[in-house]
C-alpha positions as CSV (number, residue, x, y, z in Angstrom):
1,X,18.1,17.1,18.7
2,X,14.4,15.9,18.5
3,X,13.6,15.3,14.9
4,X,10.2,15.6,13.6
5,X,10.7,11.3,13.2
6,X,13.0,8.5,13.6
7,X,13.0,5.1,11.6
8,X,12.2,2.1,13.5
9,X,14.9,-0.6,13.8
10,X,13.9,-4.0,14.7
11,X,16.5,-5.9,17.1
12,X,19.4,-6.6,15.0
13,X,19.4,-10.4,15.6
14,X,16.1,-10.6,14.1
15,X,17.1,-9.0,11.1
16,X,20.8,-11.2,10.9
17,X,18.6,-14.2,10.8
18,X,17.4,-13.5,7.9
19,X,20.3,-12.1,6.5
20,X,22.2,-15.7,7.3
21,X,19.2,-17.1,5.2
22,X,20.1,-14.9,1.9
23,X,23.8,-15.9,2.2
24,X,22.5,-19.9,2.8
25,X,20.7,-19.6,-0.7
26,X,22.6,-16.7,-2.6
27,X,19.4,-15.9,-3.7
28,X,19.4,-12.0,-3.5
29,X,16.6,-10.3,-5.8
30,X,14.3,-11.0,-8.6
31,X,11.3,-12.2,-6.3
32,X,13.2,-14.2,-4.2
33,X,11.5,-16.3,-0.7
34,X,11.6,-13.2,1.1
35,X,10.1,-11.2,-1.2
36,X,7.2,-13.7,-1.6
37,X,6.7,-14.5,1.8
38,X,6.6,-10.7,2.3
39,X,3.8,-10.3,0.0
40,X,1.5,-12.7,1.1
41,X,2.0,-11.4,4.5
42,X,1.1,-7.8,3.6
43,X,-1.9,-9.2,1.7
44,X,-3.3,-10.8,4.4
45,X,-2.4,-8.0,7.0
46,X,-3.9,-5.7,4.6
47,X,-7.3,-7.8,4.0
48,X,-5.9,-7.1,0.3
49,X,-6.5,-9.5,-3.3
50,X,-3.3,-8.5,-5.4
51,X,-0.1,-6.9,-3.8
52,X,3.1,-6.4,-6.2
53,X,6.0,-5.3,-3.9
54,X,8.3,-2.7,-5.6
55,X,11.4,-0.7,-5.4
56,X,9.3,2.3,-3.7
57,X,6.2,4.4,-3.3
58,X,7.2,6.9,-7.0
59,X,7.4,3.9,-9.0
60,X,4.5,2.5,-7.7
61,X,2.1,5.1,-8.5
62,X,4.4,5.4,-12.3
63,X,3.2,2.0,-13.0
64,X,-0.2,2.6,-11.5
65,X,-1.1,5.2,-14.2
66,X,0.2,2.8,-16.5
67,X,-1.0,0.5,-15.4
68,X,-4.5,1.9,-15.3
69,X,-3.9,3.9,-18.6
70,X,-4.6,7.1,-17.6
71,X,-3.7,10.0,-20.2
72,X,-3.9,13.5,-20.4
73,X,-5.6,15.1,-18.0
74,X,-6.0,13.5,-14.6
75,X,-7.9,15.6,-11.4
76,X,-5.4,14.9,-8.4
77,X,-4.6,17.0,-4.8
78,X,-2.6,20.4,-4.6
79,X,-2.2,18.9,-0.6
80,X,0.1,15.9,-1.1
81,X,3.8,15.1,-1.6
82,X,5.1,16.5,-4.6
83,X,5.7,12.8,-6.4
84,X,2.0,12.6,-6.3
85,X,2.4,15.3,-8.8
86,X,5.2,14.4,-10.9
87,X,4.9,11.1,-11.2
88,X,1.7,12.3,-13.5
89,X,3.8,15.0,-15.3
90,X,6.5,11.7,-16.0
91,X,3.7,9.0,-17.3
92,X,3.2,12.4,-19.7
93,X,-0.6,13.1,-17.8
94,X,-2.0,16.7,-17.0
95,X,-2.6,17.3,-13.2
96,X,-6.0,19.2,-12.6
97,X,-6.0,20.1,-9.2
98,X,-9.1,20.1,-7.3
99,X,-9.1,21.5,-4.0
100,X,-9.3,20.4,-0.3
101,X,-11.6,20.0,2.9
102,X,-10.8,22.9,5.1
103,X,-10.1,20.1,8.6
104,X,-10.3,16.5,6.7
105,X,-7.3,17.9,3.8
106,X,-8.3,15.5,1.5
107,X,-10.1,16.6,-1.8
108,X,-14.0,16.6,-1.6
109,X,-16.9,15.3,-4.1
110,X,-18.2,19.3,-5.2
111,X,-14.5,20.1,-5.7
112,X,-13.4,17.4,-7.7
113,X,-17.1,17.5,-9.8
114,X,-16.2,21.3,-10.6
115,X,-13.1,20.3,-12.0
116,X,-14.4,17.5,-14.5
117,X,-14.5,17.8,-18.3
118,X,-14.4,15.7,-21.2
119,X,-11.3,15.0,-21.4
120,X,-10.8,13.8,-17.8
121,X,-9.3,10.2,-17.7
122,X,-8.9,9.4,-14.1
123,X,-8.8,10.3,-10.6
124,X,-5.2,10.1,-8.5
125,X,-6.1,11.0,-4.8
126,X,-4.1,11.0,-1.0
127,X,-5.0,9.8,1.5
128,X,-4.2,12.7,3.4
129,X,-2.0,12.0,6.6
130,X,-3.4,8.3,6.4
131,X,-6.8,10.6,6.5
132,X,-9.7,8.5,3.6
133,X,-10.4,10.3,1.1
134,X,-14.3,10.2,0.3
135,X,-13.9,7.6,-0.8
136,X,-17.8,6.3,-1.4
137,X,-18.8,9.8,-3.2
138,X,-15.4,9.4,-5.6
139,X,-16.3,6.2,-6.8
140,X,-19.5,6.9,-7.7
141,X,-18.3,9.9,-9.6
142,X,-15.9,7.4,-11.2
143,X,-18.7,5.2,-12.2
144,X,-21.1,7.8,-13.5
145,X,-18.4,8.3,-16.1
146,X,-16.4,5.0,-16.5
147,X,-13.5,6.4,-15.2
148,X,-9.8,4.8,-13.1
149,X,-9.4,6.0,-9.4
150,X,-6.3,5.5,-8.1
151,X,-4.7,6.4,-4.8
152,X,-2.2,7.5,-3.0
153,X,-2.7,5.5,-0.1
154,X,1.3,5.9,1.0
155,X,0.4,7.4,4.5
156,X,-2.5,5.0,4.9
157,X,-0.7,1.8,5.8
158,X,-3.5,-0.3,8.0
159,X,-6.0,2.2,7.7
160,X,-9.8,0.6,7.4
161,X,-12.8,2.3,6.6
162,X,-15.8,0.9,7.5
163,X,-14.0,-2.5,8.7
164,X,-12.8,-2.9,5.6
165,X,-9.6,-1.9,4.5
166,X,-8.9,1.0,3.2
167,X,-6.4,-0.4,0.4
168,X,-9.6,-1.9,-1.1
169,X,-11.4,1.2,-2.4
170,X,-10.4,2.4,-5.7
171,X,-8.8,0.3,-8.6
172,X,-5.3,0.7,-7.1
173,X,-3.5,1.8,-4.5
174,X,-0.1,2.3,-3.8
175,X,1.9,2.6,-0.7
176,X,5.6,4.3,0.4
177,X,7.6,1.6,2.4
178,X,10.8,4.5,3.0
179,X,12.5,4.5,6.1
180,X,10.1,6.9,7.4
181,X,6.7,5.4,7.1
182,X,4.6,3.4,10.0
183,X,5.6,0.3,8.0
184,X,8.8,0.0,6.4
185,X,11.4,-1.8,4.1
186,X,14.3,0.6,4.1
187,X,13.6,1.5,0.9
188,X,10.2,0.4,-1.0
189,X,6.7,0.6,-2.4
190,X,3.5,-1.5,-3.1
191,X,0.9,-1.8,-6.1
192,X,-2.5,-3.1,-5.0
193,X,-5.8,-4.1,-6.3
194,X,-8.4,-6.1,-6.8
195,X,-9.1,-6.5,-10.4
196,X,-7.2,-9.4,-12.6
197,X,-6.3,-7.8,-14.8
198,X,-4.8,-5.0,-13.5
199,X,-3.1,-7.2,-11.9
200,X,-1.8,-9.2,-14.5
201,X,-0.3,-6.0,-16.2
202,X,1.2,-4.7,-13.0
203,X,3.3,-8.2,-12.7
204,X,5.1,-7.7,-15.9
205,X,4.8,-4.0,-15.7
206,X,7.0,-4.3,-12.5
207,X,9.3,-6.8,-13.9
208,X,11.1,-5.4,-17.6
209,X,7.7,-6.6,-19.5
210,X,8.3,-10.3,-18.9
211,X,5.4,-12.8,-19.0
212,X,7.2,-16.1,-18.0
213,X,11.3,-16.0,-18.2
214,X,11.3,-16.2,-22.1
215,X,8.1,-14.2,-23.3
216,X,7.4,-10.5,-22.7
217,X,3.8,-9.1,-22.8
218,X,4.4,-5.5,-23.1
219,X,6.7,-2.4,-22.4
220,X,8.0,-2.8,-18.4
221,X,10.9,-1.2,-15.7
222,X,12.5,-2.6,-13.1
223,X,10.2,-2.4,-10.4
224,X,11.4,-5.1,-8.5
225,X,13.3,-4.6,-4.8
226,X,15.3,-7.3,-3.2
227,X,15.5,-10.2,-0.5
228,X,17.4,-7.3,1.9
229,X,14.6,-5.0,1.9
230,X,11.8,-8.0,2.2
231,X,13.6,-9.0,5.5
232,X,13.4,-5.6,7.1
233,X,9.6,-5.7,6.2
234,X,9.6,-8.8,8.1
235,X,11.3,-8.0,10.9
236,X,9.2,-5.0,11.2
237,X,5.4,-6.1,10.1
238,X,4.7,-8.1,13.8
239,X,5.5,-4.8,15.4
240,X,3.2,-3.0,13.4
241,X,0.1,-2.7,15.8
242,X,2.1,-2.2,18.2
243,X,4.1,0.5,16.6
244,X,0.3,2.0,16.1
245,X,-0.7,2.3,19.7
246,X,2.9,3.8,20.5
247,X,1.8,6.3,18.1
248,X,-1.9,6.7,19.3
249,X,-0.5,7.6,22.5
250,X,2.2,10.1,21.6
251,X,-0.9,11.9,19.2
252,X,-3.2,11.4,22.6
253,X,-0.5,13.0,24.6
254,X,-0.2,16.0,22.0
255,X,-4.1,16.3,21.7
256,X,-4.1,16.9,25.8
257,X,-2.3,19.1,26.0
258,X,-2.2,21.5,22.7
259,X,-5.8,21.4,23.2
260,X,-7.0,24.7,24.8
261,X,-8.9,26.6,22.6
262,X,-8.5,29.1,20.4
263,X,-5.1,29.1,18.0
264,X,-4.4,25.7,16.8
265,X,-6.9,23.4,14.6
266,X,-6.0,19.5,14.8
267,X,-7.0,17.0,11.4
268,X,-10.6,16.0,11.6
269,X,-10.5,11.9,10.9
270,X,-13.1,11.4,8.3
271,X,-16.4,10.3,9.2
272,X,-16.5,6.2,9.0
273,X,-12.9,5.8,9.4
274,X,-12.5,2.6,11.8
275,X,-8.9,1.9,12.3
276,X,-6.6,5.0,11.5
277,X,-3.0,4.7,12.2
278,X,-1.8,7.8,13.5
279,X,1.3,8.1,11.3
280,X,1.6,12.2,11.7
281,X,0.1,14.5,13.8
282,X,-0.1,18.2,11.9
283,X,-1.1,21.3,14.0
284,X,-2.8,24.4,12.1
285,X,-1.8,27.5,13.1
286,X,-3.9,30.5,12.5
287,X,-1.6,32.4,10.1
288,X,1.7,31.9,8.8
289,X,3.8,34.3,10.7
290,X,2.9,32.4,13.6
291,X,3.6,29.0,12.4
292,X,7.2,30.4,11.4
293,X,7.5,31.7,14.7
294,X,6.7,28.6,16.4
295,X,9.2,27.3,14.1
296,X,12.2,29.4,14.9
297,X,11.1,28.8,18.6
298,X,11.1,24.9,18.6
299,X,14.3,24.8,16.0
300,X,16.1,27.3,18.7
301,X,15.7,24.4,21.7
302,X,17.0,21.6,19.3
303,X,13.5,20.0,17.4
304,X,12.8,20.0,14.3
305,X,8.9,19.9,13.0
306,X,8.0,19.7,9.1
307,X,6.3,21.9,7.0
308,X,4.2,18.6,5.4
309,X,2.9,19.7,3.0
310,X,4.3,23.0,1.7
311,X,3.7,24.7,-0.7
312,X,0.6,23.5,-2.0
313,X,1.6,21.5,-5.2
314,X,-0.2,23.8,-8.0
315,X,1.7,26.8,-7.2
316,X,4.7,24.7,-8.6
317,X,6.3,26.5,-11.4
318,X,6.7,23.0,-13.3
319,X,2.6,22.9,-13.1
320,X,0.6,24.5,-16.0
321,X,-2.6,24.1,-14.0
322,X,-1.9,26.7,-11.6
323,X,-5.3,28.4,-11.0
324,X,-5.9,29.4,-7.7
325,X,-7.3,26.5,-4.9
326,X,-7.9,29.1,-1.7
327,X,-8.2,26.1,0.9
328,X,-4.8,23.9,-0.1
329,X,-3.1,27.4,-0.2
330,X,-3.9,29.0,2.6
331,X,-3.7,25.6,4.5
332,X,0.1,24.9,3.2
333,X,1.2,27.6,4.7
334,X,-0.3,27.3,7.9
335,X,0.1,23.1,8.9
336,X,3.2,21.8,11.0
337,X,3.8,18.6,11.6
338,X,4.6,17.9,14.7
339,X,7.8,15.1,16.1
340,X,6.3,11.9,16.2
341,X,7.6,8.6,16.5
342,X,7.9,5.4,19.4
343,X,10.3,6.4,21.7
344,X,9.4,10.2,22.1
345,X,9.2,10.7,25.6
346,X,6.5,11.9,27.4
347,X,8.8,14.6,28.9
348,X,9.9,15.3,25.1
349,X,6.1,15.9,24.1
350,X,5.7,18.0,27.5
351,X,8.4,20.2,26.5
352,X,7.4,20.2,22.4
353,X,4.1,21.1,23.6
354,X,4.9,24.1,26.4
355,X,7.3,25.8,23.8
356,X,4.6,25.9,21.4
357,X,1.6,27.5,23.8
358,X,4.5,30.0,25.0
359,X,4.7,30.9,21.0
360,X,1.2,31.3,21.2
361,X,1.4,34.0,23.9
């Protein structure tokens, strides 16, 4: 079976090592060494200010919107994971959806400008596939009417725009460290920015409300994740890059030879994007009944693709906002992504790629 990815798993030695090092200091959680060191390694692998590692990507972007104290309505993507989504509907916000580019998938400066209105209170945008967002034109929209941009950055691990990373645009962004991302801690998240005192609220935010072990500054969770997960991250963080260009070459492979005209549309990289990070490659099909084909065709000879994302998040019965948004629709029913991950064979990606043009036929 060829699934659509596979977790990375750093020598087990590496990762013993450290676990020999929690069992030396019985020091397990509440922002122990590891999860310290881990920190101020991802800040300066990110080129990043403030980074708050947490216990994953949903309840980083739950105390994000706290954090930034978005209420009731908030303009956010249809084309994203659904916790983009809910995690608004929890903090008690109202998702207004504003729709997509047709090739980039990420939401565009007309679309979310139609969508504004008085009561507006923030922005909460993906970085599509680890695609920017626009990000320049949001901001300025932002600052025309003094309002919070947060994003979803949790596809967008090492991603720059610019030269300059892409975790720096916006007041916060928050990453996914599951099992299943480029970068990962087993289970996990991050909270970043680059204002104070943002900051300052995410720390006790994160951490039950304390300020200091006998003082508490406000209403906080448990945000926190533990020494075990911080060693995974850094077991896996020196692989990163190189984890990267594995994945470059896989999406190079595809590209070569799914590239023949006609049928299939590949993402478009936004304009100014200097380091991208290749963490999925989606195909778009021309209609739906052949993307379920190719489907059925690659899950007969043993691989499994992903229907990421699908369906487009305001068609979800849970969503009052559920007006019609033509592009994320009709593109949610049409993207596959495609098996990616280090250690996919060139013979695999040959054989992925053959089945799919004979579905084509």
């Amino acid at each position: 079976m060829i699934n659509v990815t596979k977790s990375y798993l750093p020598p087990l030695k590496e990762y013993v090592k450290y676990l020999e090092g929690i069992w030396e200091s019985g020091h397990l959680t509440n922002h122990g060494p590891l999860v310290l060191e881990l920190e101020a390694r991802l800040r300066e692998f990110l080129g990043v200010r403030h980074l708050f590692f947490v216990t994953n990507g949903t309840i980083a972007l739950q105390i994000a919107i706290k954090a930034a104290g978005l209420k009731g309505d908030v303009i956010t993507t249809p084309f994203s994971y659904i916790a983009t989504t809910s995690s608004l509907q929890w903090e008690g916000c109202n998702p207004v959806f504003a729709d997509i580019h047709p090739t980039r998938l990420t939401v565009t400066r007309d679309s979310v400008e139609a969508v504004i209105t008085p009561e507006t209170t923030g922005f909460l945008f993906t970085h599509v596939y680890g695609n920017p967002c626009p990000v320049e034109e949001i901001e300025s929209l932002a600052a025309e009417r003094g309002l919070k941009v947060i994003y979803d950055a949790a596809h967008a691990f090492g991603v720059e725009y610019k030269n300059r990373s892409l975790m720096t645009y916006g007041d916060i962004s928050t990453l996914s460290f599951h099992a299943t991302k480029l970068f990962h801690t087993i289970e996990g998240g991050a909270i970043i920015t680059s204002d104070d005192d943002l900051a300052h609220k995410i720390s006790y935010m994160r951490n039950f409300g304390h300020n200091g072990p006998e003082a508490f500054h406000g209403i906080g969770v448990n945000g926190k994740s533990s020494e075990f997960q911080a060693a995974m991250g850094l077991c896996v963080l020196p692989e990163t890059n190189n984890l990267i260009r594995l994945r470059k070459e896989i999406c190079d492979m595809y590209k070569l030879r799914l590239d023949k005209g006609g049928d299939i549309t590949f993402l478009e990289i936004t304009p100014g994007t200097t380091r991208y990070n290749y963490a999925y490659f989606p195909v778009i099909f021309k209609d739906e009944a052949q993307l379920l084909s190719i489907v059925s065709l690659l899950k007969e000879n043993e691989i499994l693709a992903r229907r990421y994302f699908y369906p487009s998040l305001n068609s979800l019965n849970q969503v009052t906002n559920n007006l019609s948004h033509d592009i994320s629709s009709d593109i949610s029913r049409r993207i596959l992504c495609l098996p990616l991950y280090p250690g996919l064979s060139s013979t695999e990606i040959e054989t992925i790629s053959s089945l799919i043009l004979q579905g084509l036929c």
